[in-house]
Each structure stands twice: as structure tokens, then as C-alpha cells.
N, C-alpha and C positions, 0 to 999 in steps of 0.2 A: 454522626458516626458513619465512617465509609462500610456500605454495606456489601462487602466482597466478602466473600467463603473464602474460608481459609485453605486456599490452591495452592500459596506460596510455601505453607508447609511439605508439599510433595519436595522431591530431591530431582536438582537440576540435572539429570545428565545428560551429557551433549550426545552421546551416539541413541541412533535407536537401537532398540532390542526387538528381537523378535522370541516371544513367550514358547519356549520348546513345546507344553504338554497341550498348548490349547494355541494352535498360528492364527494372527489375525489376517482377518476375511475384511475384503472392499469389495462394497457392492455395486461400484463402477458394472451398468449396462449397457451405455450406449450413449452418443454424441445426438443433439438434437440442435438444430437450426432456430437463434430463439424470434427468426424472422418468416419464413417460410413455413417450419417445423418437419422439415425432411430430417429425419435421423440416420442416422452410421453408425462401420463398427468404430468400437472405440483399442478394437487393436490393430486399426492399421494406422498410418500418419496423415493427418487431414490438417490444414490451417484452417479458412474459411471454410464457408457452406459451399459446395462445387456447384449448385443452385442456383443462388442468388448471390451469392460473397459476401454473405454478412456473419456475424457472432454464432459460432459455434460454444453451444454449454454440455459440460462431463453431466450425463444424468447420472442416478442412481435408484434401484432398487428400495426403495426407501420403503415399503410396506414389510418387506422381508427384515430390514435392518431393524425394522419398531419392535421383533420381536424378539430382538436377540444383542440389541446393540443400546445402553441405557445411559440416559447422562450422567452417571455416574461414574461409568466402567473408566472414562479417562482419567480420573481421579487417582488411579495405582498407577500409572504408566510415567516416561520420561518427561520433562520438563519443556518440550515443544511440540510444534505445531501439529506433527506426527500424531500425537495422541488421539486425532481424531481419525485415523487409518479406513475406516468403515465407509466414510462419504470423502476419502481422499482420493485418486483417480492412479493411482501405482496397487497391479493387485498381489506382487509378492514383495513385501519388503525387503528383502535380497538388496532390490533397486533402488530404496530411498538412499538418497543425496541430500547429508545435510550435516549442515554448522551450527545446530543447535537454535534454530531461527525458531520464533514464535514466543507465545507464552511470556510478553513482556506485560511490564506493571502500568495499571490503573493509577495514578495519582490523584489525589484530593487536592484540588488546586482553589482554596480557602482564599488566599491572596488577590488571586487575579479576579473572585467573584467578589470582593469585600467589596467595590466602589457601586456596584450596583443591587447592593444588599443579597447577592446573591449565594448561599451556602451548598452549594449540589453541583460545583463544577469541579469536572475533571478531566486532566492530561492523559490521554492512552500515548504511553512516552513509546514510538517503537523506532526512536536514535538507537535503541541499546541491541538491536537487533545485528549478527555480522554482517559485516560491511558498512554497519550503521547506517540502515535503512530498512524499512518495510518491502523494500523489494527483494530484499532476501525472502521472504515467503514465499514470493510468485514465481521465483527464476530455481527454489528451490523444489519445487510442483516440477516446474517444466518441465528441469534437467533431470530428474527422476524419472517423468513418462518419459523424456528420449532417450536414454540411456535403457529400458525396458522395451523402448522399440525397436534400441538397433541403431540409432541415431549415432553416427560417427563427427559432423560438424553442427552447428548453430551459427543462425546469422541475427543480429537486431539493432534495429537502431535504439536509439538510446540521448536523454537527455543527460544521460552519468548516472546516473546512481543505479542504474536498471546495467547498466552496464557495466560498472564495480563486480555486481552482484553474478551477474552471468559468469564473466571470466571465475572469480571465485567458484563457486561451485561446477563451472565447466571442468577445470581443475580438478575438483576433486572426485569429479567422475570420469577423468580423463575423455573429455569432449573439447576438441578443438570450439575457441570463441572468437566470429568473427563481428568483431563491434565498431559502432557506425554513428561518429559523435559529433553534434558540431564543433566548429575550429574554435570557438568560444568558451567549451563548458570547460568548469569551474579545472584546474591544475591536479588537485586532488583525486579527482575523480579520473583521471587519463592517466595519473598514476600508478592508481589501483590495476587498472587493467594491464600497464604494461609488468610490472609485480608477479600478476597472477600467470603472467605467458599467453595473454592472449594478443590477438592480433585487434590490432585498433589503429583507426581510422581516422582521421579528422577532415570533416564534410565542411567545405564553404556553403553555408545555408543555416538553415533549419533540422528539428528531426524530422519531418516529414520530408524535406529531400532527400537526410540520411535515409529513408527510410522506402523512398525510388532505389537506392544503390540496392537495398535488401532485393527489394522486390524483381528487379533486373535481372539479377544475377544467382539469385536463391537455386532456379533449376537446374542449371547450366554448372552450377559448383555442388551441388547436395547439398543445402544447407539445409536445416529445417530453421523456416523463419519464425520465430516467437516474440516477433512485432507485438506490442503491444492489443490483446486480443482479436488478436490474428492468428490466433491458433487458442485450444478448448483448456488449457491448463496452468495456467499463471492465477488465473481469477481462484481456481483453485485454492492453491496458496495462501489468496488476499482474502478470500470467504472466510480462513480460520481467525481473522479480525473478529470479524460477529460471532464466532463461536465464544470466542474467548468472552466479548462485555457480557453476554448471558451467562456467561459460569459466574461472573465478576458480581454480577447484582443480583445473584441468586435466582437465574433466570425468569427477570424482568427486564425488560431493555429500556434504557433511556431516554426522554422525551427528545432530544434532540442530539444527533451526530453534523459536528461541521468539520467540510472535508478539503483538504487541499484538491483540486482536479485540473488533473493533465489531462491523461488517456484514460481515468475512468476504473480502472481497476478495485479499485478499493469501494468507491460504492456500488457499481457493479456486486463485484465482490459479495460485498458486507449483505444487499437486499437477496441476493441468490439463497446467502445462507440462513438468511430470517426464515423465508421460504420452506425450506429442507427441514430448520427445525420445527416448525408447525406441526408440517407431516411426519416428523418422527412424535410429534406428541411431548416433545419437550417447553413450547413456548406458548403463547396463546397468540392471538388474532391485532393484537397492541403493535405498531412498529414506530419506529421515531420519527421524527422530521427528517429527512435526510438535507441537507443544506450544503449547495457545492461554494466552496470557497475562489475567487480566483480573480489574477489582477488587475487592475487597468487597462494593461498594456496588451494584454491576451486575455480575455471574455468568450469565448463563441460560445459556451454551456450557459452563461450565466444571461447572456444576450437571446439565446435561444429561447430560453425560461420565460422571460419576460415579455418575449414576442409572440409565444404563444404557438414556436413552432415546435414538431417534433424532431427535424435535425438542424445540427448549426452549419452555418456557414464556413467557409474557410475565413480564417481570422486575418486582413493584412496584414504586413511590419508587425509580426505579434515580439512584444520585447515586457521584459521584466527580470531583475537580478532573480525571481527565483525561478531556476533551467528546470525544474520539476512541473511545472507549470505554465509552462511556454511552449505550448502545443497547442499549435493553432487548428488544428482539424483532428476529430477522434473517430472513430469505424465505430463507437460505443456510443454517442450520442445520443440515439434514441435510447437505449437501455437506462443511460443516466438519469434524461427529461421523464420518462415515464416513473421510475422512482422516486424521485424528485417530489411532482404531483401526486403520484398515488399517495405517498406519506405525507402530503401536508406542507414539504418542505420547501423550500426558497431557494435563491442564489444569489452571493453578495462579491464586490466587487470590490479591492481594496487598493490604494495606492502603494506604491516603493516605498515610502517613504513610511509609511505607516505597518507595511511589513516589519523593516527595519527595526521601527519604534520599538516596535510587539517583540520583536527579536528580544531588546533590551528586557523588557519587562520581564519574561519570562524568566529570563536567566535572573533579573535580580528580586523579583519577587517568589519567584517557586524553585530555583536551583536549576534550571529545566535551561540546555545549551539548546536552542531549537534550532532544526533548519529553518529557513525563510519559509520555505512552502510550510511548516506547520505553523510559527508565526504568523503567519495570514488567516492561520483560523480564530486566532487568539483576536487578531485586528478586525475578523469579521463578527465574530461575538460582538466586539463591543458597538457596532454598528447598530446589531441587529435587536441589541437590549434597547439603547439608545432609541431607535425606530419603534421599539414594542413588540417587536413578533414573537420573540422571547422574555419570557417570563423569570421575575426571581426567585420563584419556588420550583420552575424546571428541572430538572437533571439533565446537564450538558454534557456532554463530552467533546475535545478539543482532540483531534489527534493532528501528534508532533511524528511525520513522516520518517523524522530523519535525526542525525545530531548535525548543530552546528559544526563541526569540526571539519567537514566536509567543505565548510565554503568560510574559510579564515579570512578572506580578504576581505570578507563584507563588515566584518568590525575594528574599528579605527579608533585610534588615542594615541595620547603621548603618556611618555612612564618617565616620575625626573628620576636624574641620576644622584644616586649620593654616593660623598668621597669621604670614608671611616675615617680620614685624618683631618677631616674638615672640624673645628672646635664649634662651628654653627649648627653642624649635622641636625641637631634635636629638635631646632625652630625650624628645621625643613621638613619635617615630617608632620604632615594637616590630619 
């Protein structure tokens, strides 16, 4: 029996609301350097640490919030990520920008555990997310603190889907998007952006060249750049990942989280918020394995892991059909390897071709269109049972980043044709 609280019975509404007789309060205090630990305010605009130039995190108040802010209180509120307002980093809702992101379903994915006896696996599907992707949380974060700052333009690179997502809700906070893709990603995805009216780019390279163009030019145009944890409020966003499996299993978290990793955001992300809910008194001292999934063809997290260092290298020729995961150097690194280790967790490596497979499977065993990069976690499970590290009485969780629909080209076949005046028509149909 899937043991989620029954969350899905609240009512999905896409805008937020702010409650007239009682306004919600974020206890947003201050930006902390989570390398250095020089902290700032968190009402001016900062990317990096001006220190050292590493990972800036939104603190909070969080002694104050234990007394007045209860894991239940989201429980009345709208059907996303907003619900968690108190440890969000916007302190008037005025400012929130949003498409109704967050607050996607848990699956019991019964199917894809049967081969290895295993009954406790499941899909956190966040395709159904707008823009169909999980970066709708973190570009929804962002563009709310810049739109509260004052922020007139935004600049990022972008492997696509982060970039779909920017333009979208740039849009609808009326914030100029200037995006920075390579000349490769996926049709779909440069679609979106040009749809949404933003301004987009196509970089001979990689995104970390895209992502020189950012850095060149950021000062000299105003942008505020929201590179990939290159500024304190996307992980934002992706923390309400881990808020959500705790509500999901009755705040107990799962023995193991396997993650697709690009730039890191999401287990970033997901360990910041384990963290936060300790100290609110909501969870206990338990975290999961964190497990970074990623491909052959691009490793530097997974390679790091295994070397035993604490940051990666820049990865050569890093290539793999999934552009979510083809990010050969992260500014997050270390943050990742240190959660990584602390929980116990691992990093598994998967080929293209076994991505793909996992594509298939997915979709024909659990109904689930997965992008590639969530398919990889699916391909790295079964790696990792096969190996032993995983157990089949664990509690898994797979998270599908993305929907397939986003990268059509990666699925191929032929469809025969049939002609209604053909009198053979009925032996043609298998």
C-alpha cells in the first residue's frame, strides 16, 4: 500500500493566494556562503559569494518559523510549491511568479520493481510540471526574488529545459529572457523559448561555453545571471522536491533518492531541505542515500565520487542524447560529493543506449513518457540492485525530471498503413 497522506485531496489551484486576515510571513534572513560562510543581505542582488565565488544558500530563521509555522499548515493552502511560503526566499507574495509548478505525484512503480522482487519503488513524475520539467520550480524561485528586486532582464545558459522554463515565467512576470543554448539542444525546447518571446541564442559549444557568453556580458547588459547555482534561489525552487517526498510518506523519507545530475540543483536542493526540516522539528536525523545518476559520455560527479575527490574535473567531449545531463563542469560539486557521502549514497554511470532502453520501459510498464535524463535513473536502479547496493525491501525513488515529449526524436518505429478498402485489411492487423 502506497503510504502517502492524502495531499491529493486538497484543491489544485494554479494562482496563489494570499490569505487577507492572517498574510503569510518568510523567514528569509540572509544569504550565507556555504564555502567560506561570509553571509549578506538577502535584499540586495548577489550571484556568487563576492569572497570566494562559490554557492551562495537563502538562510532562514528557522527557530522562529518552529514556532509558528507546522507541517501541517500547508495542508489548507493551493496545490503548489508556494505552500511552503515560510522557508521560500520571496517575502511578499505580491511577487510570487507562478504556473502552478510543484506539488506533482508520487507513483508506485510496482512494474519496474517486479524483476528484482522489489515492492517499494517509486516514480516522483515531475514531466507534469509547466514546461514539463522540474525546472519550472527553480526558474519559478528565481524569477520571483528578481522581479522583488527590481530585476528588469535575466541571462542563463541553459541545456533547454531550464531555458523553456525561464522564458515562460520571465513572461509572465514581464522580465526580458536572455537564453544561451547550444546549437544542438533538442527543437522543442528552442521552440519554447522562442513562443514565450524570449531572446535565445544558439552557442557553438557546450553549456558551459553558453555559459562564458552569460558571464561576459551579464554586467555590461544588466542581467542578472541565474546560471545554474550561480545565484541563491533556483535550489530554492528544487528544495520543495524534498518537502514534498516527506509529506508523501508521512514524513519519513526514503531509503534511497536516484538523481539525474547536470548542475546539481535538485540534490543540492532536496539535502538543504532535509536539513531545514530537522530544525523545524518536522523530520528526524534518517536521510537517504542520495545516488547521482549520469552518463557515460559526461561523469565528472560520478567519477569524482569514485576518486575520492571533492571536486570534479572538467569532463572532455562530454556527449550523451540526454542535454540535461551533459554538463561537463558544475560550481556545485562539492555540495553534491559531500551529500553524496554523508548519506551513504553512490554514483552510477549509464550508457545511451540503456537510457533509451529504460525510456521504453517506462513508458510501457508504468504509463510514465520519461525524459532521458529521468530514464537514466530507472537504467541506474537496475545497475545498482543487480550490484547489490540496493536492497529489495528499500524504498526507492526514481525521479522522472522531465516528460518525454520534449525530446520526440529520441523514439523511432514504423506505423503500417492500412487501406479500409483493402478486403485483406483484418489479417493486417497483429
Amino acid at each position: 500500500m502506497c503510504p502517502f497522506l492524502d495531499i491529493r485531496a486538497l484543491s489544485l489551484y494554479i494562482e496563489f493566494t494570499i490569505p487577507q486576515e492572517n498574510p503569510l510571513k518568510s523567514y528569509l534572513s540572509h544569504l550565507e556562503c556555504t564555502n567560506c560562510r561570509q553571509t549578506y543581505s538577502a535584499e540586495e542582488i548577489h550571484t556568487t559569494c563576492p569572497a570566494c565565488g562559490k554557492v551562495l544558500y537563502a538562510r532562514y530563521d528557522l527557530a522562529a518559523a518552529r514556532k509558528r509555522f507546522t507541517r501541517d499548515d500547508a495542508r489548507t493552502r493551493p496545490g503548489n510549491m508556494w505552500r511552503w511560503f515560510e522557508v521560500m526566499p520571496v517575502r511578499d507574495a505580491a511577487n510570487v511568479v507562478t504556473l502552478g509548478e510543484g506539488y506533482t505525484p508520487l507513483l508506485a512503480a510496482h512494474n519496474l520493481g517486479r524483476e528484482f522482487g522489489a515492492g517499494k519503488v517509486f516514480i516522483k513524475e515531475e514531466g507534469l510540471n509547466p514546461t514539463g520539467s522540474f525546472k519550472a520550480r527553480g526558474l519559478s524561485a528565481a524569477v520571483s526574488k528578481a522581479k522583488e528586486l527590481g530585476v528588469k532582464a535575466i541571462g542563463m545558459p541553459s541545456a533547454g529545459n531550464a531555458g523553456a522554463a525561464l522564458a515562460a515565467y520571465g513572461a509572465r512576470a514581464g522580465i526580458d529572457a536572455y537564453i544561451f543554448v547550444p546549437e544542438d539542444t533538442p527543437e522543442m525546447m528552442k521552440k519554447e523559448g522562442l513562443v514565450y518571446g524570449a531572446h535565445v541564442y544558439l552557442v557553438k559549444g557546450l553549456i558551459n561555453d553558453a555559459g562564458k557568453i552569460v558571464r561576459d556580458n551579464a554586467s555590461a547588459r544588466n542581467w542578472f545571471d541565474v546560471s545554474t547555482l550561480k545565484e541563491p534561489y533556483r535550489a530554492e525552487g528544487k528544495k520543495t522536491m524534498g518537502y514534498e517526498l516527506a509529506e508523501h510518506f508521512n514524513w519519513e523519507l526514503p531509503d534511497a533518492i536516484l538523481y539525474p545530475t547536470g548542475g546539481g540543483t535538485g540534490i543540492v536542493g532536496m539535502w538543504k531541505a532535509f536539513e531545514e526540516m530537522e530544525q523545524l522539528g518536522w523530520i528526524g536525523a534518517k536521510r537517504p542515500k542520495m545516488i547521482s545518476v549520469q552518463a557515460e559520455g559526461c561523469a565528472p560527479i560520478v567519477k569524482a565520487f569514485h576518486d575520492g575527490a571533492r571536486h570534479a574535473d572538467l569532463w572532455p567531449n562530454a556527449r550523451t542524447l540526454a542535454p540535461g545531463i551533459r554538463v561537463p563542469v558544475a560550481i556545485a560539486d562539492y555540495l553534491m560529493l559531500d551529500a553524496m557521502r554523508a548519506s551513504g549514497g553512490t554514483g552510477v554511470m549509464v550508457s545511451d543506449q540503456e537510457i533509451v532502453e529504460a525510456m521504453y520501459a517506462m513508458a510501457r510498464l508504468e504509463g510514465v513518457f520519461a525524459a532521458p535524463e529521468g530514464a537514466a535513473t530507472y537504467a541506474g536502479y537496475k545497475k545498482l540492485m543487480v550490484e547489490g547496493f540496493l536492497k529489495p525491501a528499500e524504498t526507492v525513488v526514481l525521479f522522472n525530471t522531465g516528460s518525454g515529449l520534449k525530446t520526440p526524436e529520441l523514439v523511432t518505429g514504423e506505423y503500417p498503413v492500412l487501406d479500409p478498402r483493402d478486403p485483406e485489411l483484418a489479417s493486417k492487423i497483429l
